[in-house]
PDB file of N, CA, C and O in Angstrom:
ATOM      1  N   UNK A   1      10.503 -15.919  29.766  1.00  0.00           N
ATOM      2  CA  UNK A   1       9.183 -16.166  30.337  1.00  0.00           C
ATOM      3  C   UNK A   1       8.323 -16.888  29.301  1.00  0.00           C
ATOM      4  O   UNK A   1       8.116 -16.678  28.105  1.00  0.00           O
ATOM      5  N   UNK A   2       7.819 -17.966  30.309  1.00  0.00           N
ATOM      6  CA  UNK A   2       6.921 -18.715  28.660  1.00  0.00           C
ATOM      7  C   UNK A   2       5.448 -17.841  28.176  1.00  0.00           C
ATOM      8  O   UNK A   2       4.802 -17.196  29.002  1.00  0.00           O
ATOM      9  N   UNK A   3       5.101 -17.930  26.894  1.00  0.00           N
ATOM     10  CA  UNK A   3       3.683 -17.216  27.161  1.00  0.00           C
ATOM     11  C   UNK A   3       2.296 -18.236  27.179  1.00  0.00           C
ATOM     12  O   UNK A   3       2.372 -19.462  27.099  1.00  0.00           O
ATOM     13  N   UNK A   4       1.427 -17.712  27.262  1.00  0.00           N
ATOM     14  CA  UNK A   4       0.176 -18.764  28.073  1.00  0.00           C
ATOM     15  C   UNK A   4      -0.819 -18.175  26.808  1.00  0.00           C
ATOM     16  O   UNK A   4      -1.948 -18.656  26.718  1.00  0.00           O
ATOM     17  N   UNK A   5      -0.367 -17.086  25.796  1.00  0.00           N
ATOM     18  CA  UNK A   5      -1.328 -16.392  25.293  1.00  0.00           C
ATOM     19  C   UNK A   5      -2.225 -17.421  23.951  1.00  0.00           C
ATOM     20  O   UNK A   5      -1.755 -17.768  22.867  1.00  0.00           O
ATOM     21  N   UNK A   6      -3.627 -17.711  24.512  1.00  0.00           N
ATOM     22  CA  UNK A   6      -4.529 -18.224  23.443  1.00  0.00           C
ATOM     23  C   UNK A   6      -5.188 -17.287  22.386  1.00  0.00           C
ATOM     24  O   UNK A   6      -5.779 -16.258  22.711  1.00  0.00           O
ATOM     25  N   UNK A   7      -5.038 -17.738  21.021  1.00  0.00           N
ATOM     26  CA  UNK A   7      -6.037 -17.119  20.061  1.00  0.00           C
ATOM     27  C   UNK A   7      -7.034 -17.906  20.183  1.00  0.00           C
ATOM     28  O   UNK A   7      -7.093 -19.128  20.048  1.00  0.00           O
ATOM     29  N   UNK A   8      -7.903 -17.070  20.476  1.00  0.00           N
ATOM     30  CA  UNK A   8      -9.615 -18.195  20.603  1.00  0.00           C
ATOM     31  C   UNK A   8     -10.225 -17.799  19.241  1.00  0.00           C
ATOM     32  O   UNK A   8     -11.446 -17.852  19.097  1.00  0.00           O
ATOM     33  N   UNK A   9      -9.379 -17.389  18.198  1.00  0.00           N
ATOM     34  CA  UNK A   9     -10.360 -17.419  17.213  1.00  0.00           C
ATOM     35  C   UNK A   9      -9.283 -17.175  15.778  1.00  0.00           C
ATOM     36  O   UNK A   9      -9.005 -16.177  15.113  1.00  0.00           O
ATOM     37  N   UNK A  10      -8.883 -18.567  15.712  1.00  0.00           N
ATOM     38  CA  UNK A  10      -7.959 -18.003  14.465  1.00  0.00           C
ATOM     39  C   UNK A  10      -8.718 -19.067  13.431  1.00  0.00           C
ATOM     40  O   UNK A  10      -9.160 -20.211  13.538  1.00  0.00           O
ATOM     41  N   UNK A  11      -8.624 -17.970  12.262  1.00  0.00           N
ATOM     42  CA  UNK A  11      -9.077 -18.921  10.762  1.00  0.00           C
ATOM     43  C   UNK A  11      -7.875 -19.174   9.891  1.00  0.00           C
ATOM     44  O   UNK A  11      -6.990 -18.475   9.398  1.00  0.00           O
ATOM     45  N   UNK A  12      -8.279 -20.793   9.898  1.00  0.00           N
ATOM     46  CA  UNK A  12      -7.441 -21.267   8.715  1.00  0.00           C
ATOM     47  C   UNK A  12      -7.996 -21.214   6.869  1.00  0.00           C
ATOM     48  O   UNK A  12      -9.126 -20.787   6.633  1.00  0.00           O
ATOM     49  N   UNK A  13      -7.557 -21.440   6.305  1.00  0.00           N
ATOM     50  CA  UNK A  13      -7.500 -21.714   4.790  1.00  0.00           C
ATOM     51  C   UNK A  13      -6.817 -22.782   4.359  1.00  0.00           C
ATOM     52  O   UNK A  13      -6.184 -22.600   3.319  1.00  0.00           O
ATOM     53  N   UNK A  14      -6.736 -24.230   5.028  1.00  0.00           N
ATOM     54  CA  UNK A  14      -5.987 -25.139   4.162  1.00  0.00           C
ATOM     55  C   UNK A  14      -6.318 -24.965   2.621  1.00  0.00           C
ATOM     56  O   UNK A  14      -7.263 -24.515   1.973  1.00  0.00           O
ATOM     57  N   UNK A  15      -4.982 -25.588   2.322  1.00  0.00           N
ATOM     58  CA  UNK A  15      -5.097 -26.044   0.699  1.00  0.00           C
ATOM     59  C   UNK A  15      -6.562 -26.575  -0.065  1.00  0.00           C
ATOM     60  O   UNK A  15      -7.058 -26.058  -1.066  1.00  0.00           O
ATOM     61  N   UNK A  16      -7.097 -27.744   0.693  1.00  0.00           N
ATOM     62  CA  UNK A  16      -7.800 -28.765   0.080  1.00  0.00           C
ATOM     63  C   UNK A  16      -9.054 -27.910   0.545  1.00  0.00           C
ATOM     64  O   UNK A  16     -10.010 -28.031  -0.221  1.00  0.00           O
ATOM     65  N   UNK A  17      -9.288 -26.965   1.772  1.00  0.00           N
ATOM     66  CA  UNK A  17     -10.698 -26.170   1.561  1.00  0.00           C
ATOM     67  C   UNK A  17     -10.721 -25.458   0.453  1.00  0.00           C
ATOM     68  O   UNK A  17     -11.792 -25.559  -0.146  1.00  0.00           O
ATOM     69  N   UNK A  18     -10.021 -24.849   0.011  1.00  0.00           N
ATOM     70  CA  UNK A  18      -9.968 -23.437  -1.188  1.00  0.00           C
ATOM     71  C   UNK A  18     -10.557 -24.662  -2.517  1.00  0.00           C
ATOM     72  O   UNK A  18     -11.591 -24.577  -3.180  1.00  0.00           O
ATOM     73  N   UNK A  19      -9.476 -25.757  -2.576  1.00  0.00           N
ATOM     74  CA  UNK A  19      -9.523 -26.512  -3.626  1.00  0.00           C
ATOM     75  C   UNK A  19     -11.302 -26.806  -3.556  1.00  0.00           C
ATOM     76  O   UNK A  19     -12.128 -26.541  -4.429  1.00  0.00           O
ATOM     77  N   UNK A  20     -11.524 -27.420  -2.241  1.00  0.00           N
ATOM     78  CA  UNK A  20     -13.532 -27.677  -2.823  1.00  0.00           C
ATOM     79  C   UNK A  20     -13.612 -26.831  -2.817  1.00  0.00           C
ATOM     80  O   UNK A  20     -14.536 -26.849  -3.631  1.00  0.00           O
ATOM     81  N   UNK A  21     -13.425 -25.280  -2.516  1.00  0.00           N
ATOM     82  CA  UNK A  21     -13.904 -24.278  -2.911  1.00  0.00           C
ATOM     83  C   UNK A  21     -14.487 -24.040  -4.740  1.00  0.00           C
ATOM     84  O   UNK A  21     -15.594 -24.017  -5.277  1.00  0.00           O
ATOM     85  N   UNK A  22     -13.495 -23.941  -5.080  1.00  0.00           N
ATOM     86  CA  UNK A  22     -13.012 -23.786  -6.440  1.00  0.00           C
ATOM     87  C   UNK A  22     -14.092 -24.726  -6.807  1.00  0.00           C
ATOM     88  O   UNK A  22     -15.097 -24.172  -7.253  1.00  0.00           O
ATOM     89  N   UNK A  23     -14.143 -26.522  -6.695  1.00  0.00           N
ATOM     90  CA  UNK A  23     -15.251 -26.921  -7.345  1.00  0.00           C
ATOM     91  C   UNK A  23     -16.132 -26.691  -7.369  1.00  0.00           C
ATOM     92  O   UNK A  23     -16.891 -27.325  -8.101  1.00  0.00           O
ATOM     93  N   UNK A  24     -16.550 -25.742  -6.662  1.00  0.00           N
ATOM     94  CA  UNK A  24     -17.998 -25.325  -6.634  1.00  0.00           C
ATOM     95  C   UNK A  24     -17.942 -24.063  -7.255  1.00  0.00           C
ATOM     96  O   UNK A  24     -18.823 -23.703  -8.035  1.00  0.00           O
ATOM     97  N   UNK A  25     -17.202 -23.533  -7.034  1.00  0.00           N
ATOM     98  CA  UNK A  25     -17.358 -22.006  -7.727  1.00  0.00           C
ATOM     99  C   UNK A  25     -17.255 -20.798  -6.837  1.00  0.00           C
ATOM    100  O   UNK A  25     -17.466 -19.634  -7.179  1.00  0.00           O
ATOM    101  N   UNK A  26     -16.930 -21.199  -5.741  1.00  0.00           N
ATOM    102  CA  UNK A  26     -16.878 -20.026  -4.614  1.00  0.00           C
ATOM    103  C   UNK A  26     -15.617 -20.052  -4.120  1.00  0.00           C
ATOM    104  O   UNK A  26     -15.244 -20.620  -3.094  1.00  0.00           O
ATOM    105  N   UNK A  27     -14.880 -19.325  -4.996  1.00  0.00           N
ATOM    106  CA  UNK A  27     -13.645 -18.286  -4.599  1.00  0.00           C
ATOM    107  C   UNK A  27     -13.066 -17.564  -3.921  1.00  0.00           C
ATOM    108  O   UNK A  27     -11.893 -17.347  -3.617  1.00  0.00           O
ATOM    109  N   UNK A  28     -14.328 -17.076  -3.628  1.00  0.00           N
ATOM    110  CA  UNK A  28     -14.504 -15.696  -2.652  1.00  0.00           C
ATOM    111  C   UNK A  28     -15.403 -15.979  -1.759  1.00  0.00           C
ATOM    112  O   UNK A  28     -16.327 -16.787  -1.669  1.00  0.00           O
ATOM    113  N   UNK A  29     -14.695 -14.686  -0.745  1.00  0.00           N
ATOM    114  CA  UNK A  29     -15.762 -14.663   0.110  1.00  0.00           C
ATOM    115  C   UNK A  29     -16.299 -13.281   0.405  1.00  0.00           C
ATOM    116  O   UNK A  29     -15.624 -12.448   1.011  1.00  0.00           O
ATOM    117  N   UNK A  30     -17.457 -13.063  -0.009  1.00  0.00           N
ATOM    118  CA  UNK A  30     -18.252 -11.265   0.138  1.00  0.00           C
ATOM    119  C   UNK A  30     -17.504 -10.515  -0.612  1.00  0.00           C
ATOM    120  O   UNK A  30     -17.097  -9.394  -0.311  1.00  0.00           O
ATOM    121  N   UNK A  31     -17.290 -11.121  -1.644  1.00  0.00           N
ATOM    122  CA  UNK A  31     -16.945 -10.413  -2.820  1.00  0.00           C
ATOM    123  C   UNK A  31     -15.172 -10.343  -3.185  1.00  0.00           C
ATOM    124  O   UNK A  31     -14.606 -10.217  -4.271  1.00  0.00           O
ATOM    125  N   UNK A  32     -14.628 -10.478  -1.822  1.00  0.00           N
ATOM    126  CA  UNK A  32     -13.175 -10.321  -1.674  1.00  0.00           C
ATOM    127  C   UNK A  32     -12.679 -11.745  -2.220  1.00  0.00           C
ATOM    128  O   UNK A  32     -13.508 -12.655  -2.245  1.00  0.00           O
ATOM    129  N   UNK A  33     -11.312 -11.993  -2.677  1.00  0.00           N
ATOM    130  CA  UNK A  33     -10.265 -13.330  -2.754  1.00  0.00           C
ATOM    131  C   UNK A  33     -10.419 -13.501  -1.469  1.00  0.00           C
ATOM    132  O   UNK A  33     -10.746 -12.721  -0.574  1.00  0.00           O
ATOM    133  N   UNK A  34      -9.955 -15.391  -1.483  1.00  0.00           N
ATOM    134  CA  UNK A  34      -9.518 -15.362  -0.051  1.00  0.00           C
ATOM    135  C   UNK A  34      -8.079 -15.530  -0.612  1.00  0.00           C
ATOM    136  O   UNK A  34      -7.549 -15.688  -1.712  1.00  0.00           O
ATOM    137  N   UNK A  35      -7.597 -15.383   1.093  1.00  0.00           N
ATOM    138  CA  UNK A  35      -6.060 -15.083   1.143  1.00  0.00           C
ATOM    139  C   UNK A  35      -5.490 -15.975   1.070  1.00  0.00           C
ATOM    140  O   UNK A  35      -6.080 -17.050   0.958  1.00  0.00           O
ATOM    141  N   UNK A  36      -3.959 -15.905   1.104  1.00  0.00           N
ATOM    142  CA  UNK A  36      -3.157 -17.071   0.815  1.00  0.00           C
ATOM    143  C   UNK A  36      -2.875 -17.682   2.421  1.00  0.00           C
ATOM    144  O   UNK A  36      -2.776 -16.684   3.135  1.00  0.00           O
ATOM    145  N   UNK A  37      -2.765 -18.505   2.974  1.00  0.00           N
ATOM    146  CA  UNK A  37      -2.918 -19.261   3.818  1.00  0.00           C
ATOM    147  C   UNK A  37      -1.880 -20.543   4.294  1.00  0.00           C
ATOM    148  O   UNK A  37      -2.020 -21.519   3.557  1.00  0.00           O
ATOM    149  N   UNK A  38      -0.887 -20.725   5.360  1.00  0.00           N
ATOM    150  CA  UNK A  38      -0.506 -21.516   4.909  1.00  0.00           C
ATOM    151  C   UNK A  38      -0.217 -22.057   6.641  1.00  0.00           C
ATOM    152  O   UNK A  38      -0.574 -21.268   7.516  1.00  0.00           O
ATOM    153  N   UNK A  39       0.340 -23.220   7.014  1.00  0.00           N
ATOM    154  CA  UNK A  39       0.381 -23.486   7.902  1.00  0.00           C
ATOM    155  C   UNK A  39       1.516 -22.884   8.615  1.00  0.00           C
ATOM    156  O   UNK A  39       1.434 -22.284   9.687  1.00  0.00           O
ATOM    157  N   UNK A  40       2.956 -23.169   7.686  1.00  0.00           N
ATOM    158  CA  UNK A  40       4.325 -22.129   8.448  1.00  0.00           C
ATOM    159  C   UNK A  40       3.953 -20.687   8.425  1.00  0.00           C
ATOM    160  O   UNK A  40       4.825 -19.976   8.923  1.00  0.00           O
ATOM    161  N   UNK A  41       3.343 -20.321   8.171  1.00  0.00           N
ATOM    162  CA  UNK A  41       2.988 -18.677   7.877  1.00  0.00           C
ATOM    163  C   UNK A  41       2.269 -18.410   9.409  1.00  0.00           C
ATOM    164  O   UNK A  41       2.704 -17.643  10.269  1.00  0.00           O
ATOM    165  N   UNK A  42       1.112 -19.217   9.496  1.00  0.00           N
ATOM    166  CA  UNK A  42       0.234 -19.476  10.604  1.00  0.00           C
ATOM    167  C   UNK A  42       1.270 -19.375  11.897  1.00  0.00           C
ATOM    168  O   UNK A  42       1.279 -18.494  12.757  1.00  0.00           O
ATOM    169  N   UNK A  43       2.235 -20.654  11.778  1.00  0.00           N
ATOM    170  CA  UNK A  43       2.771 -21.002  12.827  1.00  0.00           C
ATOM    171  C   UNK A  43       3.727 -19.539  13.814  1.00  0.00           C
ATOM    172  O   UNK A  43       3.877 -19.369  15.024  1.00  0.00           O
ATOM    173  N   UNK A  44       4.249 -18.633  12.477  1.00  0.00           N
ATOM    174  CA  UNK A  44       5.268 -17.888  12.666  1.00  0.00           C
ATOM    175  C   UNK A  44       4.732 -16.626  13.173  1.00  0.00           C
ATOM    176  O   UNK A  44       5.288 -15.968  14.052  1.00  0.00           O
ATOM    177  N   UNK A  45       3.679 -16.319  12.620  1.00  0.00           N
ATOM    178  CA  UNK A  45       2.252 -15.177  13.484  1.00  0.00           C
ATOM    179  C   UNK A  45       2.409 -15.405  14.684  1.00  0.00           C
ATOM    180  O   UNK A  45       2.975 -14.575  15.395  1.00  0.00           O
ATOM    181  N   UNK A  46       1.923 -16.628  15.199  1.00  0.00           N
ATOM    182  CA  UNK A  46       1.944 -17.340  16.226  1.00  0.00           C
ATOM    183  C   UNK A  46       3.011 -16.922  17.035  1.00  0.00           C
ATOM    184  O   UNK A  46       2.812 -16.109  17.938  1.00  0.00           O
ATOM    185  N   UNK A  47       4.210 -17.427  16.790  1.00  0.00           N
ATOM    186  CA  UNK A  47       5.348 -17.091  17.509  1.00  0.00           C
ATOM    187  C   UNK A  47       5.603 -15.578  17.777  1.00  0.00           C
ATOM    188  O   UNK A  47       5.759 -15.065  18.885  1.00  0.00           O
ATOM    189  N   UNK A  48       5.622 -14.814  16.295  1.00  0.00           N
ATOM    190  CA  UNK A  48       5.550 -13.186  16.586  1.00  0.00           C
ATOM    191  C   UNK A  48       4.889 -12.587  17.412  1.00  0.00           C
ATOM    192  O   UNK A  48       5.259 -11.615  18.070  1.00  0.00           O
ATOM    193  N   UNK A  49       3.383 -13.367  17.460  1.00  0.00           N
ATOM    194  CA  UNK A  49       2.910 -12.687  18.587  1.00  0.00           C
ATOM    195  C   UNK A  49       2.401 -12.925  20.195  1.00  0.00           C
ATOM    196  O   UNK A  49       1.529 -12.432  20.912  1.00  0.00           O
ATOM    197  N   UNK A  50       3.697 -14.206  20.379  1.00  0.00           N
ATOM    198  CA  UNK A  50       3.910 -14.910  21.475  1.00  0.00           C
ATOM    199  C   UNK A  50       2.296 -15.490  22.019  1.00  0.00           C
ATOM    200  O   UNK A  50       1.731 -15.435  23.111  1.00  0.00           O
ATOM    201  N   UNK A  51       1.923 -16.027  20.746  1.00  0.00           N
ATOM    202  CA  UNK A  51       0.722 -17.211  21.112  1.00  0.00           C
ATOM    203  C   UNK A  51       1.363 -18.346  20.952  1.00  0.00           C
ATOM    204  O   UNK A  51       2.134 -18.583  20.022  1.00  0.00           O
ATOM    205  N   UNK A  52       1.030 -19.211  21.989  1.00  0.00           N
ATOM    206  CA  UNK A  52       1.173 -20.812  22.575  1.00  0.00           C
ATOM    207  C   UNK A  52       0.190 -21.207  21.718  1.00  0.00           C
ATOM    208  O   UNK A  52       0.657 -21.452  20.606  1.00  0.00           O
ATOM    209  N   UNK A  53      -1.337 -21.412  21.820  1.00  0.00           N
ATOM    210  CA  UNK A  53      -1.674 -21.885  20.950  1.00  0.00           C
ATOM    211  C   UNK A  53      -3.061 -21.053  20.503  1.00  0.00           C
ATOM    212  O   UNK A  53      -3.490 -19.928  20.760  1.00  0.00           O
ATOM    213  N   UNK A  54      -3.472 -22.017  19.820  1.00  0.00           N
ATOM    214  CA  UNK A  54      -4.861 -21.449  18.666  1.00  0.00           C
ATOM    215  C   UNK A  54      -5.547 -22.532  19.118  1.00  0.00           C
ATOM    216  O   UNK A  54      -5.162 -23.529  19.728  1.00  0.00           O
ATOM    217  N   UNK A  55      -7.123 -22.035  18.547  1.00  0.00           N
ATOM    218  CA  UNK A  55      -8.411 -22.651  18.736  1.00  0.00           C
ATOM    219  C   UNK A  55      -9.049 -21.801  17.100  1.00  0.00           C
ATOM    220  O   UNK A  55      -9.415 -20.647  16.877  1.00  0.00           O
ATOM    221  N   UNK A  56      -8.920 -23.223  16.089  1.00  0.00           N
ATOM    222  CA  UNK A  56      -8.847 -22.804  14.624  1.00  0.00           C
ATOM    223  C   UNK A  56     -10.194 -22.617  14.461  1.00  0.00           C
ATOM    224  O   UNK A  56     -10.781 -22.808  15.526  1.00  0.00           O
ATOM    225  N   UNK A  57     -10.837 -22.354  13.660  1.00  0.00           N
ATOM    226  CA  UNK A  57     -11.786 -22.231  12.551  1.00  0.00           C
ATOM    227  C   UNK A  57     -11.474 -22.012  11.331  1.00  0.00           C
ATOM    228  O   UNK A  57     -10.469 -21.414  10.947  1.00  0.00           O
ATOM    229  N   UNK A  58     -12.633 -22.662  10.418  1.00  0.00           N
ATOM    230  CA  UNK A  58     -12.501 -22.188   9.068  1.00  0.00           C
ATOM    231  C   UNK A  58     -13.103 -20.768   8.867  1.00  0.00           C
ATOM    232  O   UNK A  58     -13.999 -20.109   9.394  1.00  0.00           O
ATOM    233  N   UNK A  59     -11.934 -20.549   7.568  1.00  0.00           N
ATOM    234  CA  UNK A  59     -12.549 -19.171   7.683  1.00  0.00           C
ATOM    235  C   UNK A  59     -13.453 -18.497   6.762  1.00  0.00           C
ATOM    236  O   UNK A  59     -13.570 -19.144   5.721  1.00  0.00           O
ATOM    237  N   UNK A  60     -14.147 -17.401   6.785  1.00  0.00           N
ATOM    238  CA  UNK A  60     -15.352 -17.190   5.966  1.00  0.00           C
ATOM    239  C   UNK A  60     -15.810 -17.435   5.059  1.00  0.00           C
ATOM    240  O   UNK A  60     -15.138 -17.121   4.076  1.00  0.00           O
ATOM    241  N   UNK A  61     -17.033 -18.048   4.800  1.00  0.00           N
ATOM    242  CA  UNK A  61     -17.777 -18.942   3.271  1.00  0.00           C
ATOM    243  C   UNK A  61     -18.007 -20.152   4.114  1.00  0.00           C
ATOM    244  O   UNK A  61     -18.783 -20.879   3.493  1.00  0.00           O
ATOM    245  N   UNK A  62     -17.715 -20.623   5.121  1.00  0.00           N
ATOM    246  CA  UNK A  62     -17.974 -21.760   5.113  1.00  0.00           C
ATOM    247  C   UNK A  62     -18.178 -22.884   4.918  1.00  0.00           C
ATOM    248  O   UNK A  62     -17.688 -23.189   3.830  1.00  0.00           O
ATOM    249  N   UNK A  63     -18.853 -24.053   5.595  1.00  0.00           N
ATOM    250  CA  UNK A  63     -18.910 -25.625   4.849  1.00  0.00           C
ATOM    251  C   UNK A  63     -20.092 -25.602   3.948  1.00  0.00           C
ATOM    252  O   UNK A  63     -19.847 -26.185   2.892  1.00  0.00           O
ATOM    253  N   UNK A  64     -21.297 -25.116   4.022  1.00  0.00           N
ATOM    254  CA  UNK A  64     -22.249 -25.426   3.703  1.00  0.00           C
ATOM    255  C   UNK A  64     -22.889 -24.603   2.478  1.00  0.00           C
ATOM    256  O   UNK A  64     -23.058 -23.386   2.551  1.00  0.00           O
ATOM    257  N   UNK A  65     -23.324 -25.567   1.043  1.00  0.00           N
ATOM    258  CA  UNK A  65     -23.581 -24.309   0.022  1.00  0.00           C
ATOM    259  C   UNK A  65     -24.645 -24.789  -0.637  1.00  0.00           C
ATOM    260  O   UNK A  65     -24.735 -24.577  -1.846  1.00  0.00           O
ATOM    261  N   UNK A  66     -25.914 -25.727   0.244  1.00  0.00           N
ATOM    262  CA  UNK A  66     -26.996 -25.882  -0.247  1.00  0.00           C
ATOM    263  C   UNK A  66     -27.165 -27.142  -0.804  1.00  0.00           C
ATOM    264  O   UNK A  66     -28.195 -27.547  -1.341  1.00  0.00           O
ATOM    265  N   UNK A  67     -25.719 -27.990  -0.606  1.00  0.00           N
ATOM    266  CA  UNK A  67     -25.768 -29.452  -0.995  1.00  0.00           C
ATOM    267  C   UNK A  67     -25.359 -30.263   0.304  1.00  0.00           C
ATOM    268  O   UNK A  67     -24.185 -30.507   0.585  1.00  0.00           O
ATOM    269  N   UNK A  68     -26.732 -30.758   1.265  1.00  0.00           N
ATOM    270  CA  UNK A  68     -26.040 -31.784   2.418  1.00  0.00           C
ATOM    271  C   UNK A  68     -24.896 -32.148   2.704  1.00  0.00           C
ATOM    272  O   UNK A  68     -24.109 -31.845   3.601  1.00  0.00           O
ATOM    273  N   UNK A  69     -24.859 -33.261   1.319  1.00  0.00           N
ATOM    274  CA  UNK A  69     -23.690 -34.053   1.322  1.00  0.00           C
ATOM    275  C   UNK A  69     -22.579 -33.556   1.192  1.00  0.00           C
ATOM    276  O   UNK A  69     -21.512 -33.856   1.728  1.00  0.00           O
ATOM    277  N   UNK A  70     -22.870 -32.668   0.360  1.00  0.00           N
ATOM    278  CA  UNK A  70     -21.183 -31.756   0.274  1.00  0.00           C
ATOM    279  C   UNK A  70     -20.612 -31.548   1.427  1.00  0.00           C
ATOM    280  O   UNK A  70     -19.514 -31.901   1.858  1.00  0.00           O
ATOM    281  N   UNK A  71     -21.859 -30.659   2.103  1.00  0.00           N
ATOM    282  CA  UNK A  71     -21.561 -29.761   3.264  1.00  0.00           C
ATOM    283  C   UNK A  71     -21.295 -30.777   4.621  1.00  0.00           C
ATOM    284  O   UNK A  71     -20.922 -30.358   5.717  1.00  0.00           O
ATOM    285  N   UNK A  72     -21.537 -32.022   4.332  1.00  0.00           N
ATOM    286  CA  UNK A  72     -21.324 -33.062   5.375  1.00  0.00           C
ATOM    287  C   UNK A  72     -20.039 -33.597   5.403  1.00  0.00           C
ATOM    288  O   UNK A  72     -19.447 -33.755   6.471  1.00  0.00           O
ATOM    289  N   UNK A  73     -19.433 -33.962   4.065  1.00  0.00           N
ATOM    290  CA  UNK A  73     -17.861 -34.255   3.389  1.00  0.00           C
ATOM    291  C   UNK A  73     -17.165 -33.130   3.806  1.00  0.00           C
ATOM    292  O   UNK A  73     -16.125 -33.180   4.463  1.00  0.00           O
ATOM    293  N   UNK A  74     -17.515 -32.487   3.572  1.00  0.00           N
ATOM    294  CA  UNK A  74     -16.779 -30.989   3.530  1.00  0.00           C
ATOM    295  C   UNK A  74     -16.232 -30.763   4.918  1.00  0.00           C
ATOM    296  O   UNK A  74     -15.071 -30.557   5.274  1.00  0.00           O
ATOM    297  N   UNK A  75     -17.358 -30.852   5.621  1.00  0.00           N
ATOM    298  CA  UNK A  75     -17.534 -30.761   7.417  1.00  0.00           C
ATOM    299  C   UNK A  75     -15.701 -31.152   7.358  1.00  0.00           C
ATOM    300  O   UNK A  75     -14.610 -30.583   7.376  1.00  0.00           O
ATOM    301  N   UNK A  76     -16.409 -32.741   7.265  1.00  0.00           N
ATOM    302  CA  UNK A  76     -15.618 -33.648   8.287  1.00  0.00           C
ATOM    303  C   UNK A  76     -13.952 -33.800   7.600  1.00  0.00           C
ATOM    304  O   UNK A  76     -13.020 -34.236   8.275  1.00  0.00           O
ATOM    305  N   UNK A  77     -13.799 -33.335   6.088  1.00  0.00           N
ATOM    306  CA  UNK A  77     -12.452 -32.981   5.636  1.00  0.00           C
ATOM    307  C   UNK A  77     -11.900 -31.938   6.485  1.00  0.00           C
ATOM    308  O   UNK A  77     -10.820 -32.083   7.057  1.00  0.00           O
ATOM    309  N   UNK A  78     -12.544 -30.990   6.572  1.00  0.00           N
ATOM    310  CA  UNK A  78     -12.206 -29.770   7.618  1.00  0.00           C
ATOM    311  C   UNK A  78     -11.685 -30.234   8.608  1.00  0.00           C
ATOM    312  O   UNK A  78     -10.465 -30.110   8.721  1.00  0.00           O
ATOM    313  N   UNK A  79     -12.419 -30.889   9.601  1.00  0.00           N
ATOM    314  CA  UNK A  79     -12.180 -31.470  10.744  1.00  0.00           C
ATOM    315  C   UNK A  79     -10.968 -32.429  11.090  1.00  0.00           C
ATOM    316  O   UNK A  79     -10.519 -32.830  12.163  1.00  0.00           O
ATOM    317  N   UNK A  80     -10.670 -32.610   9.983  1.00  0.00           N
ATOM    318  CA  UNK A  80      -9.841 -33.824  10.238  1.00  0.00           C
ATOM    319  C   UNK A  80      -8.584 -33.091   9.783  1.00  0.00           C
ATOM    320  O   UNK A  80      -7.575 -33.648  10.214  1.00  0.00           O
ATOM    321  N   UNK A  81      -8.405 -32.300   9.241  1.00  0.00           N
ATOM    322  CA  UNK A  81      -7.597 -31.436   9.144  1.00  0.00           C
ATOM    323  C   UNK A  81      -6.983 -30.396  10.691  1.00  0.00           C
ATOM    324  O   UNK A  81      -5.872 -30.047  11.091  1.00  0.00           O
ATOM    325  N   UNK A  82      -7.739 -30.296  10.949  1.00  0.00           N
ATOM    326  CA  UNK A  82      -7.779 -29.392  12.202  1.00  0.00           C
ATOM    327  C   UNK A  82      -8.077 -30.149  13.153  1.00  0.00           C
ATOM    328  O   UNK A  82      -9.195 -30.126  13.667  1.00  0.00           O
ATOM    329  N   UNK A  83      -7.082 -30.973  13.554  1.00  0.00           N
ATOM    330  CA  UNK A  83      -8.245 -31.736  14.723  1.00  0.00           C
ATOM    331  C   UNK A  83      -8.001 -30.802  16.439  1.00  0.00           C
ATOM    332  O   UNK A  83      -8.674 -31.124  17.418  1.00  0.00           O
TER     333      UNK A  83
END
C-alpha cells in the first residue's frame, strides 16, 4: 500500500546553515547544540516512518540576527537549498 503520509513540519540543518551559523557565533540554539543533520538521515526517517513527503523548515535560531543583509543572504541560501 503506498503511503500519502505528509510531515507538515520537518526542520532541516543543512551544512552551509550551521556553517553561517558559526560565522556569527550562534551555535546553538536556547542554549542546546544543534544536532547533526543530514539529508540521507532525513530521507531514511522518512521512509521509517512511511512519509511520502515533507514540507521543510529551518530549524530553530533562525535567519535573522540583527544584520538585514545577512538575514536577507541567509534567507535566500536557505531557500534555495530547500526549494
Amino acid at each position: 500500500m503506498e503511503s500519502y503520509r505528509i510531515d507538515v513540519h520537518h526542520h532541516i540543518l543543512p551544512k552551509e546553515y550551521v556553517q553561517a551559523l558559526d560565522s556569527i557565533g550562534a551555535s546553538n540554539s536556547g542554549g542546546a547544540s544543534l544536532p547533526a543533520w543530514s539529508v540521507d538521515a532525513a530521507l531514511a526517517l522518512m521512509d521509517n516512518q512511511d512519509i511520502s513527503t515533507a514540507i521543510t523548515f529551518i530549524s530553530s535560531t533562525g535567519v535573522y540576527f540583527g544584520d538585514v543583509h545577512f538575514g536577507c543572504h541567509f534567507t535566500r541560501r536557505c531557500n534555495e537549498f530547500s526549494p
